[in-house]
Short mmCIF file of the C-alpha atoms (twelve columns), coordinates in Angstrom:
data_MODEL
# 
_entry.id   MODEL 
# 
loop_
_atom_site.group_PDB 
_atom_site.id 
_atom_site.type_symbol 
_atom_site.label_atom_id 
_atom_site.label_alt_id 
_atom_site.label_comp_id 
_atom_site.label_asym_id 
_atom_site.label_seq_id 
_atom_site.Cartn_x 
_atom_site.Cartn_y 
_atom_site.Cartn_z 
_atom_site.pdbx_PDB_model_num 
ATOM 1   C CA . UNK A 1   110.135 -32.979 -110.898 1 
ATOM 2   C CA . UNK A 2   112.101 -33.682 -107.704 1 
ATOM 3   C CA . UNK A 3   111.483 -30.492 -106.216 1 
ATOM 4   C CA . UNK A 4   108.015 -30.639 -106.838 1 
ATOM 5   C CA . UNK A 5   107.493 -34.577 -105.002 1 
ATOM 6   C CA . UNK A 6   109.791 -33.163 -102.187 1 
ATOM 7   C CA . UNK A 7   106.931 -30.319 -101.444 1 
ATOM 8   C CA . UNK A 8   104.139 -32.336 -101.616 1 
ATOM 9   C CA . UNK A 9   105.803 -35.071 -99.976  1 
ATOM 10  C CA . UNK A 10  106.411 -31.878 -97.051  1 
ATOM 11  C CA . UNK A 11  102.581 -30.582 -97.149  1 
ATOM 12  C CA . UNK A 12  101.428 -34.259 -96.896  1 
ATOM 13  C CA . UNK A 13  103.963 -34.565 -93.350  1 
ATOM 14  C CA . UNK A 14  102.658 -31.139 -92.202  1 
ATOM 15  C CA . UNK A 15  98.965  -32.120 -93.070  1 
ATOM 16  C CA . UNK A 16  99.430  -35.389 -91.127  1 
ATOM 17  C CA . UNK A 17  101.245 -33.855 -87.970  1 
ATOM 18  C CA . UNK A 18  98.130  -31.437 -87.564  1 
ATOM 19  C CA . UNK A 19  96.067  -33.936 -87.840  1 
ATOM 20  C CA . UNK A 20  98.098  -35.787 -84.655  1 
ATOM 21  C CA . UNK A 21  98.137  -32.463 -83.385  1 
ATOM 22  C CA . UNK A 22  94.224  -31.759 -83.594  1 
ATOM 23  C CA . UNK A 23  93.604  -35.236 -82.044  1 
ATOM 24  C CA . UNK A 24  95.680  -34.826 -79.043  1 
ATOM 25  C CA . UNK A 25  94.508  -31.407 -78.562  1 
ATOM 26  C CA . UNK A 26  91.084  -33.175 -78.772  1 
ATOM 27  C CA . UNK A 27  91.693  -35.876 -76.550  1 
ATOM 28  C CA . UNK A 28  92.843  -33.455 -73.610  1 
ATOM 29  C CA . UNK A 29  89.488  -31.183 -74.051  1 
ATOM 30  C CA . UNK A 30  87.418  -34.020 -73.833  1 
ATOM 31  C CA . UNK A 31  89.687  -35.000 -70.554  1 
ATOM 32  C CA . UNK A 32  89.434  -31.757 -69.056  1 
ATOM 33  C CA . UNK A 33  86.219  -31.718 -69.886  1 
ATOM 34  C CA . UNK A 34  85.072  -34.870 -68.472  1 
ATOM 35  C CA . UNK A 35  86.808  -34.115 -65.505  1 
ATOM 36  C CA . UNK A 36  85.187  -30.762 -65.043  1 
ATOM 37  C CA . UNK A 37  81.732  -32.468 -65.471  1 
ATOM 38  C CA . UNK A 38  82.481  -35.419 -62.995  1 
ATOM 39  C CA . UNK A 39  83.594  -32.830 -60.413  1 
ATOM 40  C CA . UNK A 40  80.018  -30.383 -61.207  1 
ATOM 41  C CA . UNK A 41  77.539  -33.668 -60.992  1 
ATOM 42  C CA . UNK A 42  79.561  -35.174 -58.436  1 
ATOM 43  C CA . UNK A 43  77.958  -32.651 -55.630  1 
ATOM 44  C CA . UNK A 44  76.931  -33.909 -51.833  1 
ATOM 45  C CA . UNK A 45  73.315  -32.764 -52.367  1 
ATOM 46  C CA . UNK A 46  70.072  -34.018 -50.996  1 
ATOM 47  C CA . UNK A 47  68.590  -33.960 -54.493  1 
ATOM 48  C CA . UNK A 48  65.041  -33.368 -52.954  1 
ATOM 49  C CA . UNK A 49  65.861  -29.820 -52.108  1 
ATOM 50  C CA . UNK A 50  68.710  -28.764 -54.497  1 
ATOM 51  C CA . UNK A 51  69.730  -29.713 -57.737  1 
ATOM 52  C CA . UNK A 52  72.030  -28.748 -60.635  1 
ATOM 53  C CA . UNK A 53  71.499  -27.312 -63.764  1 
ATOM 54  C CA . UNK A 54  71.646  -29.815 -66.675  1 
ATOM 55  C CA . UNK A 55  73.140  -27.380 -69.076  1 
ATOM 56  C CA . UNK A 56  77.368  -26.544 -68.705  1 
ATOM 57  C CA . UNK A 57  77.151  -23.119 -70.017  1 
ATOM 58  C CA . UNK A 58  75.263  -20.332 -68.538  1 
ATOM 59  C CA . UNK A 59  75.353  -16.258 -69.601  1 
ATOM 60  C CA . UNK A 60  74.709  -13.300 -67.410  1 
ATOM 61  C CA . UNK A 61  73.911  -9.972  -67.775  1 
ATOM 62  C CA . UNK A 62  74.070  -7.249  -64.547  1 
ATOM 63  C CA . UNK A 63  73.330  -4.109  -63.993  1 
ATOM 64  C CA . UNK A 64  75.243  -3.509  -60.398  1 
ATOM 65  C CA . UNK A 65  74.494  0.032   -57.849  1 
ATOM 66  C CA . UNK A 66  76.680  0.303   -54.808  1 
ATOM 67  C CA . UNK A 67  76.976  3.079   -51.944  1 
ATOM 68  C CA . UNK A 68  78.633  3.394   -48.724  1 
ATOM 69  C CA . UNK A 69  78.487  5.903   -45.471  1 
ATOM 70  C CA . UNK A 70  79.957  6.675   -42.759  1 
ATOM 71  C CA . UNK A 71  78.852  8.122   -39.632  1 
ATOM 72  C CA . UNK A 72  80.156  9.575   -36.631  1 
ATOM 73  C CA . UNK A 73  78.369  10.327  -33.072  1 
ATOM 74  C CA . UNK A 74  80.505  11.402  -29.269  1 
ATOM 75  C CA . UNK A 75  81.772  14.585  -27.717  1 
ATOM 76  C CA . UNK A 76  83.829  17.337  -28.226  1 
ATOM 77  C CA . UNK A 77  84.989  19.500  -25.990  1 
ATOM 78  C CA . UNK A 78  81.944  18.695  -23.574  1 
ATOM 79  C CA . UNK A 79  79.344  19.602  -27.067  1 
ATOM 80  C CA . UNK A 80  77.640  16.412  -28.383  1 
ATOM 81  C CA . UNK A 81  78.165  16.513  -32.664  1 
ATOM 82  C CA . UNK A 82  76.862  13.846  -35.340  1 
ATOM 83  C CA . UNK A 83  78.315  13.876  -38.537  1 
ATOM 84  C CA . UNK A 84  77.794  12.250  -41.966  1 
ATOM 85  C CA . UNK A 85  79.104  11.566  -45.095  1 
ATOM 86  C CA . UNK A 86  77.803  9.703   -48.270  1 
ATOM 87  C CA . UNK A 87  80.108  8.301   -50.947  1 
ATOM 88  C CA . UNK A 88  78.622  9.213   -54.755  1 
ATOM 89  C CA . UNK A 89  76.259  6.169   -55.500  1 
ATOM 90  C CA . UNK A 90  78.043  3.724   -58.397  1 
ATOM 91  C CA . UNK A 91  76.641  1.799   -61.569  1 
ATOM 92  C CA . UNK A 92  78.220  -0.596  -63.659  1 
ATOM 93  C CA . UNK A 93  77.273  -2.731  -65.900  1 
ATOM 94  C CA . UNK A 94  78.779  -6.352  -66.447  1 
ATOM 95  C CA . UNK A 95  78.308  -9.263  -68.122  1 
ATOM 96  C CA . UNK A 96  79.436  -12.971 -67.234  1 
ATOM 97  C CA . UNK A 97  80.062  -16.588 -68.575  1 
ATOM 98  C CA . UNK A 98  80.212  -19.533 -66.571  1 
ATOM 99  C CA . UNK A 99  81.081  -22.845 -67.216  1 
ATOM 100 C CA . UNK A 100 80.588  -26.251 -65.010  1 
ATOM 101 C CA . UNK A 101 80.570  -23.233 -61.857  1 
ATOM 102 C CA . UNK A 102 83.693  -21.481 -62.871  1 
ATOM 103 C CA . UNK A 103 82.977  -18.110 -64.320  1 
ATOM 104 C CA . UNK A 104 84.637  -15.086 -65.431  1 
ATOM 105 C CA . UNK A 105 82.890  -11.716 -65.553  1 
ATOM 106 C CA . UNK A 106 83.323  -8.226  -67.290  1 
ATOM 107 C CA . UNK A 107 82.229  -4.850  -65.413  1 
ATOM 108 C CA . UNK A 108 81.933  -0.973  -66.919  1 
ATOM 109 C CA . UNK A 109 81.378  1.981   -64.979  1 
ATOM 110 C CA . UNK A 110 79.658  4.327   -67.421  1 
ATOM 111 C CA . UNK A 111 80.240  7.721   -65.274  1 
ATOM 112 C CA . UNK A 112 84.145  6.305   -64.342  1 
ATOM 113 C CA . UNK A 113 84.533  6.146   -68.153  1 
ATOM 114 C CA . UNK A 114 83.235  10.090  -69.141  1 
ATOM 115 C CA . UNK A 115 85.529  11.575  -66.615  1 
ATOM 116 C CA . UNK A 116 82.701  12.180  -64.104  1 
ATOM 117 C CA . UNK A 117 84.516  11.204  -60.957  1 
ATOM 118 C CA . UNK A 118 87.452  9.306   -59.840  1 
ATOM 119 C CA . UNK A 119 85.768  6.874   -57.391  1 
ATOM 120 C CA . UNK A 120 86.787  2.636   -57.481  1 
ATOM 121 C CA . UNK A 121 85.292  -0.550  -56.335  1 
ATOM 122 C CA . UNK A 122 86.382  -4.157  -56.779  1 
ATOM 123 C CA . UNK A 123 83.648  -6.657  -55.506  1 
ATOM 124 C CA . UNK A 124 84.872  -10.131 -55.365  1 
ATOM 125 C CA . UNK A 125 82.710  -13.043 -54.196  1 
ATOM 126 C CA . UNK A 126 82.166  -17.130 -53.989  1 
ATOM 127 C CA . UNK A 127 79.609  -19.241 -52.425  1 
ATOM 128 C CA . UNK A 128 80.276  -22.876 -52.394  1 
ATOM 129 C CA . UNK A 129 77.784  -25.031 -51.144  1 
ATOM 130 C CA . UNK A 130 79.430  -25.524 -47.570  1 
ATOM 131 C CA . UNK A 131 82.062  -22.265 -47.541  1 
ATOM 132 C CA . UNK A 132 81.789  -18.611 -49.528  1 
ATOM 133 C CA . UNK A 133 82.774  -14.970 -48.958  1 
ATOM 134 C CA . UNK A 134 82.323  -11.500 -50.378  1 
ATOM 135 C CA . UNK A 135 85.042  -9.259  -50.861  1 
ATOM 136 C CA . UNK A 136 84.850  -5.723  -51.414  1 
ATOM 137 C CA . UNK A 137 87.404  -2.787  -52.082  1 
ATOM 138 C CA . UNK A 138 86.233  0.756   -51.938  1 
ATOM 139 C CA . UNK A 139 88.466  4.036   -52.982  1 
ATOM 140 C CA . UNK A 140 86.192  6.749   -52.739  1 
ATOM 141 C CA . UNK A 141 87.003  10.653  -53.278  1 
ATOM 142 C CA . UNK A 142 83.843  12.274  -54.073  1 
ATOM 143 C CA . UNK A 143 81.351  12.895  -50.505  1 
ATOM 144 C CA . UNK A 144 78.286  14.829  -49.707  1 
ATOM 145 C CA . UNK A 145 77.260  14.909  -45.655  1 
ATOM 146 C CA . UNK A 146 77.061  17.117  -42.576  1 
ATOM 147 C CA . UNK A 147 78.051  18.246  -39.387  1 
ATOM 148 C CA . UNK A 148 75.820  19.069  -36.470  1 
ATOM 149 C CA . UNK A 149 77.421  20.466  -32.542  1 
ATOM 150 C CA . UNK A 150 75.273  21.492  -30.385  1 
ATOM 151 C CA . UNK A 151 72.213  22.530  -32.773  1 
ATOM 152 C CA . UNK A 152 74.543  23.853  -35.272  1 
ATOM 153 C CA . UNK A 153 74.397  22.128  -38.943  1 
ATOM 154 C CA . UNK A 154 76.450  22.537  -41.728  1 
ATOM 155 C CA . UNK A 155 76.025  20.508  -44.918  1 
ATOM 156 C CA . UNK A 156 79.327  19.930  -47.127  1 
ATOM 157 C CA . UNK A 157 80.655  18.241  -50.447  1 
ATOM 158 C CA . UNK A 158 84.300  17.182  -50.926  1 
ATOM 159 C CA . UNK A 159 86.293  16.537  -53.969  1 
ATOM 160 C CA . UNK A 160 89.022  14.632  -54.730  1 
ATOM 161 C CA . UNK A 161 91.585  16.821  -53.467  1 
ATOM 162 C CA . UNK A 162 89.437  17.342  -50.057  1 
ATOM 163 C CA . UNK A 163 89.029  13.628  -48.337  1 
ATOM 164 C CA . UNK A 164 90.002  10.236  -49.264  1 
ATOM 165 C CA . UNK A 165 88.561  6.832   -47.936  1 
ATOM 166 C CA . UNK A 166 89.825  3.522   -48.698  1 
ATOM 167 C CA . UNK A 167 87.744  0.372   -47.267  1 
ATOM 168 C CA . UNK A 168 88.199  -3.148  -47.808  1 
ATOM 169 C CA . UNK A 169 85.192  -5.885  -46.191  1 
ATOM 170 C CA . UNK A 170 85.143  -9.080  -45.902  1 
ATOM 171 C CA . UNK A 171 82.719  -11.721 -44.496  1 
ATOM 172 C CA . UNK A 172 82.876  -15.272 -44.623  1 
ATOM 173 C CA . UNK A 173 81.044  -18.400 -43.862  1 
ATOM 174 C CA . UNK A 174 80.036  -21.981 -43.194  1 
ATOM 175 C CA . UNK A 175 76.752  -23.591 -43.930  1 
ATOM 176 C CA . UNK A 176 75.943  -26.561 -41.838  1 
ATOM 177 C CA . UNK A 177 72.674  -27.731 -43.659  1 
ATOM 178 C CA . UNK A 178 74.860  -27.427 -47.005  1 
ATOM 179 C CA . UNK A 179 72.917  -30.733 -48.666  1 
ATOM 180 C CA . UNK A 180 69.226  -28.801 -48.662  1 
ATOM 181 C CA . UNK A 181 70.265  -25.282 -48.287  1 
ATOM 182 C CA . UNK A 182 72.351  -23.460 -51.241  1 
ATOM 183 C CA . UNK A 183 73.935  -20.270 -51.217  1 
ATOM 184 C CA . UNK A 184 74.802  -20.574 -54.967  1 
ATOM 185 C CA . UNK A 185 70.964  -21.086 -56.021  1 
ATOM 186 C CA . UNK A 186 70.336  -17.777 -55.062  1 
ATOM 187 C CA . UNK A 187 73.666  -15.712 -55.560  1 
ATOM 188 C CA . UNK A 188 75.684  -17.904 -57.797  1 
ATOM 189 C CA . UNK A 189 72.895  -19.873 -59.624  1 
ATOM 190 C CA . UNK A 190 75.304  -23.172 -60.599  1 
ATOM 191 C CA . UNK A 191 72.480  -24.687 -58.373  1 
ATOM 192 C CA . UNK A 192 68.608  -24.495 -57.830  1 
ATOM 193 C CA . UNK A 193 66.530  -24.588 -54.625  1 
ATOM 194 C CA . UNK A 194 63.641  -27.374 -55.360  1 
ATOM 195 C CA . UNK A 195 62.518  -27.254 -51.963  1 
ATOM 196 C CA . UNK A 196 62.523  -24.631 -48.912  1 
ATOM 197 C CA . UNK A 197 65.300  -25.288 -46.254  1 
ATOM 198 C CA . UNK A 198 67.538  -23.009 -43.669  1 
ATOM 199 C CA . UNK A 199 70.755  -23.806 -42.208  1 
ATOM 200 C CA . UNK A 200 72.642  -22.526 -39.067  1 
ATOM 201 C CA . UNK A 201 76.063  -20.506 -40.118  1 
ATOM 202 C CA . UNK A 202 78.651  -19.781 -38.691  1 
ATOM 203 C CA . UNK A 203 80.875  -16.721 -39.567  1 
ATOM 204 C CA . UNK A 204 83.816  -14.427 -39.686  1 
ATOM 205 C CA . UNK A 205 83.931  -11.181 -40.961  1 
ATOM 206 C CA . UNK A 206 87.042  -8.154  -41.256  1 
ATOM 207 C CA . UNK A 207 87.144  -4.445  -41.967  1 
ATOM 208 C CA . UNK A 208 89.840  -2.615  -42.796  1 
ATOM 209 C CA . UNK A 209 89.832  1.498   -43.605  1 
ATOM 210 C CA . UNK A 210 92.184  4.569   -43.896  1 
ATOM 211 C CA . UNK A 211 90.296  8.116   -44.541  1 
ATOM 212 C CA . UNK A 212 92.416  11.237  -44.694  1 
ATOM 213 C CA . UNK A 213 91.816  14.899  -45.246  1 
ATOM 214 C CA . UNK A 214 94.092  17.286  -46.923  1 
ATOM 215 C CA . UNK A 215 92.347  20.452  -46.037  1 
ATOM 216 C CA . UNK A 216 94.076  24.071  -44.553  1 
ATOM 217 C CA . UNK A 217 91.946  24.624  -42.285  1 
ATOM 218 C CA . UNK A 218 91.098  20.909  -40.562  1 
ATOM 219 C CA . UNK A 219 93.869  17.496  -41.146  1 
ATOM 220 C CA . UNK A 220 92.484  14.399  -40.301  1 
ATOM 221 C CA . UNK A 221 93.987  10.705  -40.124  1 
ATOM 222 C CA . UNK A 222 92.353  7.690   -38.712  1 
ATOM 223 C CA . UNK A 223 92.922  3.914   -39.601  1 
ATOM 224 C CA . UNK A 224 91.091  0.986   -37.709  1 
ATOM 225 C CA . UNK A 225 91.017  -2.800  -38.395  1 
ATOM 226 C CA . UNK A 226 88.107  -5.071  -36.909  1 
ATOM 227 C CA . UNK A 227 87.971  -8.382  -36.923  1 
ATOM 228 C CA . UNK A 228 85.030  -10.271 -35.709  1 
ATOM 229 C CA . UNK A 229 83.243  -14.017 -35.278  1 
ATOM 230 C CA . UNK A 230 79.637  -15.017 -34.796  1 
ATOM 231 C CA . UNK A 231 76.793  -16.970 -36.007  1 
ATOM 232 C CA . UNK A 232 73.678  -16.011 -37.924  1 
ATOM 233 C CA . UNK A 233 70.824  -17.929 -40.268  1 
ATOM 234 C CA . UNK A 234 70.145  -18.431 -43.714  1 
ATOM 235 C CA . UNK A 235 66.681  -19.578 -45.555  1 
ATOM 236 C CA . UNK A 236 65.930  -20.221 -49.025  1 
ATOM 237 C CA . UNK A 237 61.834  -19.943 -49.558  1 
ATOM 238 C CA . UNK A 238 60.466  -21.828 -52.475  1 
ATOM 239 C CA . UNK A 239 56.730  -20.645 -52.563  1 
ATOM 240 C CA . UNK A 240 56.212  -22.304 -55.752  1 
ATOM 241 C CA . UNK A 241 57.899  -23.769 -58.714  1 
ATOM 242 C CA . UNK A 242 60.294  -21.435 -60.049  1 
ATOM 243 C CA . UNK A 243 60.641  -18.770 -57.804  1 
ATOM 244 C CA . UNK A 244 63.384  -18.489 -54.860  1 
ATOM 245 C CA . UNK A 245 63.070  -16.256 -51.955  1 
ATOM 246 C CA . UNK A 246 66.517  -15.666 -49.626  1 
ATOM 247 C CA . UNK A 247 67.426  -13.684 -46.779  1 
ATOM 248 C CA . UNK A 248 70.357  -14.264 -44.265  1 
ATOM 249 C CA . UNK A 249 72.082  -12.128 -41.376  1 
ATOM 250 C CA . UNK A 250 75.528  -12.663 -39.887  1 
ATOM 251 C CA . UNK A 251 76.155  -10.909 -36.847  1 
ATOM 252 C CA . UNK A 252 79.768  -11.234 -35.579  1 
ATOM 253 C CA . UNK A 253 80.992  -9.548  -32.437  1 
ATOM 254 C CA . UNK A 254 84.558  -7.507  -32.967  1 
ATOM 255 C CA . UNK A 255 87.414  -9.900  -31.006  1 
ATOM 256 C CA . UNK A 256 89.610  -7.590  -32.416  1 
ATOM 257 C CA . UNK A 257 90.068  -4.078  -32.888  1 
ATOM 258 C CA . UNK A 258 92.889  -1.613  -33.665  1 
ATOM 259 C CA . UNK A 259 91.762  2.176   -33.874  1 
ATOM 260 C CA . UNK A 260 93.646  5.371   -34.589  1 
ATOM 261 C CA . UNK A 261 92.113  8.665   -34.912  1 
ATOM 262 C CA . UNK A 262 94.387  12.046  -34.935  1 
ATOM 263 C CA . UNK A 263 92.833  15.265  -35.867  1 
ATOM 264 C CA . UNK A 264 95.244  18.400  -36.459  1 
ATOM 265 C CA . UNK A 265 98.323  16.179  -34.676  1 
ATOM 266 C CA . UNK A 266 96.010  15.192  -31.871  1 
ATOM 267 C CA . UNK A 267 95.093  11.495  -31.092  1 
ATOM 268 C CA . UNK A 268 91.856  11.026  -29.876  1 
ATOM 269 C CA . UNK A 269 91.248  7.697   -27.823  1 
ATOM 270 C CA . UNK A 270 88.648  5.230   -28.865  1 
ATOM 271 C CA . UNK A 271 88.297  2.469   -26.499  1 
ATOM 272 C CA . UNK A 272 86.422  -0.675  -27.052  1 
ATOM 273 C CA . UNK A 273 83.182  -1.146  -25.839  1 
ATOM 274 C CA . UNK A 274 81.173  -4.225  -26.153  1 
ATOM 275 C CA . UNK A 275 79.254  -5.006  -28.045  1 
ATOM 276 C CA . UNK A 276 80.979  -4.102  -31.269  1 
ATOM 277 C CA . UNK A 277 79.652  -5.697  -34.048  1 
ATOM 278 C CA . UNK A 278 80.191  -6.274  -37.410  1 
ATOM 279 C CA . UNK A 279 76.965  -7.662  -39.552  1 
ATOM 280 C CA . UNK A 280 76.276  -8.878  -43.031  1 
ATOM 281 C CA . UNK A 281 72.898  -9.326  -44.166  1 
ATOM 282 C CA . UNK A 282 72.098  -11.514 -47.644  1 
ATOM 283 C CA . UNK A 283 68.741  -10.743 -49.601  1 
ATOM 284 C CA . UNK A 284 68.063  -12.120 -52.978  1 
ATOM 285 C CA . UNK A 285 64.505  -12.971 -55.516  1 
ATOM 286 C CA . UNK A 286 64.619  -15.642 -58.119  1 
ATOM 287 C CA . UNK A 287 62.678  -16.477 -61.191  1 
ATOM 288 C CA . UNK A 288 63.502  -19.366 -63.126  1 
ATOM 289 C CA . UNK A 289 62.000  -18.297 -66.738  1 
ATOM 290 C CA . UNK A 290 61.348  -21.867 -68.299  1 
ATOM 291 C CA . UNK A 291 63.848  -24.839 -68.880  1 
ATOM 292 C CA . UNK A 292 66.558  -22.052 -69.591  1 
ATOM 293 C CA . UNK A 293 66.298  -19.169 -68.532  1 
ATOM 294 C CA . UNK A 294 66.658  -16.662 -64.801  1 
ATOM 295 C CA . UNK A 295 66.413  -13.347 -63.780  1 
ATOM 296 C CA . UNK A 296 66.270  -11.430 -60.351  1 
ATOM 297 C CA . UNK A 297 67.241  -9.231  -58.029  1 
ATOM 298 C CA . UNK A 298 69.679  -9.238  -54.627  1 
ATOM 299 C CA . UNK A 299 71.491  -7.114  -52.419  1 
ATOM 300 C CA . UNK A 300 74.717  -7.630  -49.955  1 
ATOM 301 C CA . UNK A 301 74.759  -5.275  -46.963  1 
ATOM 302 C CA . UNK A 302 77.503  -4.699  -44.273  1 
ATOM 303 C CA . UNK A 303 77.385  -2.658  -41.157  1 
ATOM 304 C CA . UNK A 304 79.976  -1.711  -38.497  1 
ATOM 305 C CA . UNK A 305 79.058  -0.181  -35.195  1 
ATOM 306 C CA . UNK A 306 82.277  0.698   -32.948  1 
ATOM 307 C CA . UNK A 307 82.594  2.698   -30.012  1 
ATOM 308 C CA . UNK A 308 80.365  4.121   -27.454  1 
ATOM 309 C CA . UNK A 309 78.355  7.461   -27.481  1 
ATOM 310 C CA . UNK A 310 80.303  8.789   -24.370  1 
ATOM 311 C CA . UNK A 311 83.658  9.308   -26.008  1 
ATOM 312 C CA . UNK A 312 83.271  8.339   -30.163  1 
ATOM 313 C CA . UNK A 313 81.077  6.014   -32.245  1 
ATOM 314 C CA . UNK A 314 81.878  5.138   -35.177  1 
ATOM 315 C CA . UNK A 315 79.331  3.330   -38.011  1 
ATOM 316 C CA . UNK A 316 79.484  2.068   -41.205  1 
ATOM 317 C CA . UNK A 317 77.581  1.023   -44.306  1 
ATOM 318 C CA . UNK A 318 78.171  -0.612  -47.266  1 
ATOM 319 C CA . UNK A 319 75.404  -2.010  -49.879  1 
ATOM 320 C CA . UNK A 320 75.835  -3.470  -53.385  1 
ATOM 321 C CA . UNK A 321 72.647  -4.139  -55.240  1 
ATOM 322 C CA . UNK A 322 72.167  -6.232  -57.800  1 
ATOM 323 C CA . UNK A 323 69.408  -7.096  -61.223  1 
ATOM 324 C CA . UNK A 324 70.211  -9.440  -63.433  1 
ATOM 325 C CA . UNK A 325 68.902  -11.809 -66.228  1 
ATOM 326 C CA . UNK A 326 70.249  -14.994 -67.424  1 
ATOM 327 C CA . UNK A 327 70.711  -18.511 -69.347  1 
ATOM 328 C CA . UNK A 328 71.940  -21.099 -69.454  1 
ATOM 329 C CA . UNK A 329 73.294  -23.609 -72.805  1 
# 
């Protein structure tokens, strides 16, 4: 009978400390959780134009298509050449959750997963209401293009053993009109545009790339870093109620540039010549779908122009494309 009082008198003391346990694990979710929703509501908005969602929870679903190329213009031996070469177009699919405006997001590249090709990308982005950026990595193996001197074109295709290109952009910025005009409403969505508004930005925006060829008959190694500042406009359209409309452009000019470009052991010189620029341009479509619901479409683009036709010029592209559709809880 002893035994038997000792081991309920035990599960009654292990009931009671979960009980404690639940509470104060209870008490700090609600505190977290207040705190959370303080920070969310607590926004320096002009409530006319922009407001925030009234739910905390919000799911996404994506469907994402990127590309990049890269193109080359200048002389060679006294023969003008152009050449061009497109990366293998990607699609993922990913699906999100956010909470009070953080969020946390799942991707799947259905090709990357049967084998189909090697190529990467890691796209990594935030826009606050006065600061945001985009990130994006690229490792891409898998090219089709051509070459044209003097008259003479040849198209190509590499694989993964042929050419490799590794680029990393960048482009940041700062929204003066941040209390009408919101980023977020129309990439982001932990905000909606009531009203139309614009707002003067100012930016700063970085490349970075290494290609390299591992061919018999041609070797080729060139690295360049740009970094560049500017200015550029953003404006959110409201039509009617319900719909967004968005489109920005960032031009910054390159303030600094480090180039090198060596082709079977030989460096070739590219000097800078202004203006080199390095541009971002925003585009985006919004439907709110009742109390609850979104969907749309938008699209980040980067260019990079260095160089100068007399000697080498150098441009680049890089898009990322984006349909989604939405709720929120």
């Amino acid at each position: 009978m002893v035994w038997k009082r000792s081991l309920i008198l035990i599960f009654v003391l292990i009931i009671g400390t979960l009980q404690v346990d639940a509470q104060k694990l209870f008490g700090i979710n609600r505190v977290i959780d207040s705190v959370l929703t303080a920070r969310y509501r607590r926004a320096d908005i002009d409530t006319l134009y922009v407001t925030r969602p009234q739910t905390k929870w919000a799911l996404m679903g994506r469907m994402n298509v990127s590309g990049s190329q890269i193109k080359a213009i200048g002389i060679d031996y006294g023969q003008h050449f152009e050449s061009e070469m497109k990366a293998n177009e990607k699609a993922t699919l990913s699906i999100g959750v956010s909470y009070l405006g953080l969020s946390l997001s799942l991707a799947l590249n259905p090709a990357k997963l049967l084998g189909k090709y090697h190529d990467y990308e890691l796209n990594f982005k935030s826009y606050g209401r006065r600061f945001g950026f985009d990130i994006a990595y690229q490792d891409a193996r898998n090219f089709k293009g051509w070459h044209d001197a003097g008259g003479v074109r040849e198209e190509f295709t590499t694989s993964d053993d042929m050419f490799k290109l590794r680029t990393f952009n960048v482009n940041a910025y700062y929204a003066f009109n941040h209390r009408r005009f919101s980023y977020s409403a129309a990439f982001a969505h932990s905000y909606i545009q009531r009203r139309s508004a614009g707002s003067f930005l100012l930016a700063a925006s970085g490349q970075g790339q290494h290609g390299k060829t591992n061919g018999e008959e041609l070797n080729i190694d060139f690295k360049m870093t740009n970094i560049g500042i500017g200015a550029g406009y953003g404006y959110n359209y409201v039509p009617s109620t319900g719909w967004l409309l968005h489109f920005s452009a960032l031009p910054t000019f390159i303030v600094y540039s480090k180039t090198s470009i060596t082709i079977d052991g030989n460096k070739i010189p590219l000097h800078y010549h202004f203006p080199e620029i390095i541009a971002t341009t925003r585009a985006s479509i919004v439907k709110q779908i009742g109390s609850n619901k979104f969907a749309g479409l938008s699209m980040v683009y980067h260019y990079t122009n260095i160089g100068n036709k007399e000697n080498l010029t150098i441009r680049n592209h890089k898009w990322i494309a984006r349909l989604y559709f939405g709720f929120r809880l």
